[in-house]
C-alpha positions, 0 to 999 in steps of 0.5 A: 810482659810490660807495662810500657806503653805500646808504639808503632814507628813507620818509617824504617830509614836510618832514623827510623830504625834508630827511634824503633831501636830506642823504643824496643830497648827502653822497654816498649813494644814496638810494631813497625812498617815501612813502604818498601818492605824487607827493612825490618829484619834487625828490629824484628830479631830485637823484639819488634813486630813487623806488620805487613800494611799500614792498617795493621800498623796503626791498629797496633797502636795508639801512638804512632811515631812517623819518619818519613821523608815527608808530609806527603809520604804519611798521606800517602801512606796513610790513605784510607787507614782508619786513624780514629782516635790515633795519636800521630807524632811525625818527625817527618821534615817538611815547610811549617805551612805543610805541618799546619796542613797535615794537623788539618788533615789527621784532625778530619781524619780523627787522629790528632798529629804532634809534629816534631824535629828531633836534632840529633842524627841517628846515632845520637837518637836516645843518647844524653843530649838528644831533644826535638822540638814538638808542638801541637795540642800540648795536653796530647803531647804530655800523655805521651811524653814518657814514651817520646823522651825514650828518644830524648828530651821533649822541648815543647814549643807551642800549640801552633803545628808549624812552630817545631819545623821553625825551629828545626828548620831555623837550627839547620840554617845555622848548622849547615851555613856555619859549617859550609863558612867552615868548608870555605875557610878551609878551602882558602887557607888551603890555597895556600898550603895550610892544612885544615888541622892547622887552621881547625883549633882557631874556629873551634875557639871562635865559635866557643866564644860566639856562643858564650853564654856570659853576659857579654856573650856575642850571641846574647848581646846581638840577640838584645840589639835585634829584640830591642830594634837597636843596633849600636854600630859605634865600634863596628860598623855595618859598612865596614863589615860590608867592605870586609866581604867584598874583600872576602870575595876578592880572596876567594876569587883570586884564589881561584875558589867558588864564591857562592855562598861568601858572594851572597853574604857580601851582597846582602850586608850591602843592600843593607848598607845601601837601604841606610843601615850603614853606621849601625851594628851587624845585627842590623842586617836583620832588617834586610832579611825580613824586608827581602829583595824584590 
């Protein structure tokens, strides 16, 4: 017997499975579903109860916790199941727009949706370290809350169902795009015969320094230029910078690699030398992006 509360998870992927796992071990009883059938055998031999429809599944539970491939998949899943009074917490990724959609959706359905991006990968779900970003109606969320931080921390970021997705989508952009600079640096460090454990300890010391969180952090300095509007170039010019990846491409190029992704980085630093930036900061490259190209 427990008098934890009781939560269903729908959706037995890898992360899925992971969140019913997490659910099961801190001591919550836990209902699971999955479109395609036949995934729930581990998490039933751990103490769940698989159900065979989604109905079953939602009646099983007040809070229903949702990893899916997306938004659509929870409509289509969901599709005439009675969700009265059902609290629906989807980890699901999707646009921000489709969250403000579905929000729409579960409230003419009588459920009300919390959406969420949870930024660790499935083994780290549970782990210290782990978090998500939720938002919608904040007094829903925080009735729910001791159940959800079995899962990690609960950072909750604003009443609008668009905001988690922002985040997370925002937080992807700088790991995915950080790490494939790294791939393309490897790459041409190795054109040359270094090996990347070689080159490895430099960017980890980089992206160590970038990150400091003293006040002369790189990050916090640039956050205070693109917040004030202002973007000192005395030292370091766009320009210059602007320059510096052409000749990036040119490595690359000659060193008989893709350009891809440097040549798009060089071609926005030069719009936004071109649209007078120049003899500014880096940070003013913020100003190309929310004015994009036609």
């Amino acid at each position: 017997m427990t008098n934890r509360e009781a939560v269903t998870v729908i959706g037995l992927g890898a992360m899925g499975a992971k969140m019913a796992h997490t659910f099961l071990a801190a001591g919550h009883p836990t209902t699971v579903w999955n479109r395609t059938p036949g995934r729930g055998a581990t998490l039933v031999a751990a103490g769940a109860t698989e159900v065979a429809t989604a109905a079953e599944a939602v009646a099983a539970s007040t809070l229903i916790v949702i990893s899916q491939l997306d938004y659509a998949a929870m409509n289509d899943s969901l599709q005439g199941v009675d969700l009265t009074g059902r609290v629906l917490v989807n980890l699901s990724s999707d646009s921000p727009d489709r969250l403000r959609q579905g929000s729409r959706w579960a409230t003419e359905q009588g459920a009300t949706l919390i959406t969420a991006g949870i930024m660790v990968p499935p083994p780290g779900i549970g782990e210290p370290g782990s978090y998500s970003f939720f938002s919608g109606p904040q007094d829903v969320l925080e009735a729910h809350t001791g159940t959800l931080e079995a899962l990690g921390r609960v950072d909750y970021v604003g009443t609008d169902p668009g905001l988690s997705m922002l985040y997370y989508q925002a937080m992807l952009n700088v790991i995915w795009s950080t790490l494939t600079s790294f791939f393309y640096s490897a790459a041409l460090v190795g054109s040359a015969g270094v090996g990347i454990e070689q080159f490895r300890p430099y960017v980890a010391t980089l992206l160590v320094e970038l990150a400091d969180e003293g006040p002369m952090g790189f990050l916090r300095s640039l956050a205070a230029e693109i917040e004030a509007g202002k973007y000192p170039g005395e030292l370091n010019n766009l320009h210059m910078q602007a320059v510096g990846t052409e000749h990036l491409v040119q490595a690359l190029t000659e060193a008989g690699l893709d350009t891809t992704f440097p040549g798009a980085l060089s071609a926005l630093f030069a719009r936004t030398d071109a649209d007078g930036h120049g003899q500014e900061g880096l940070s003013s490259v913020i100003e190309s992006i929310r004015k994009p190209a036609a």
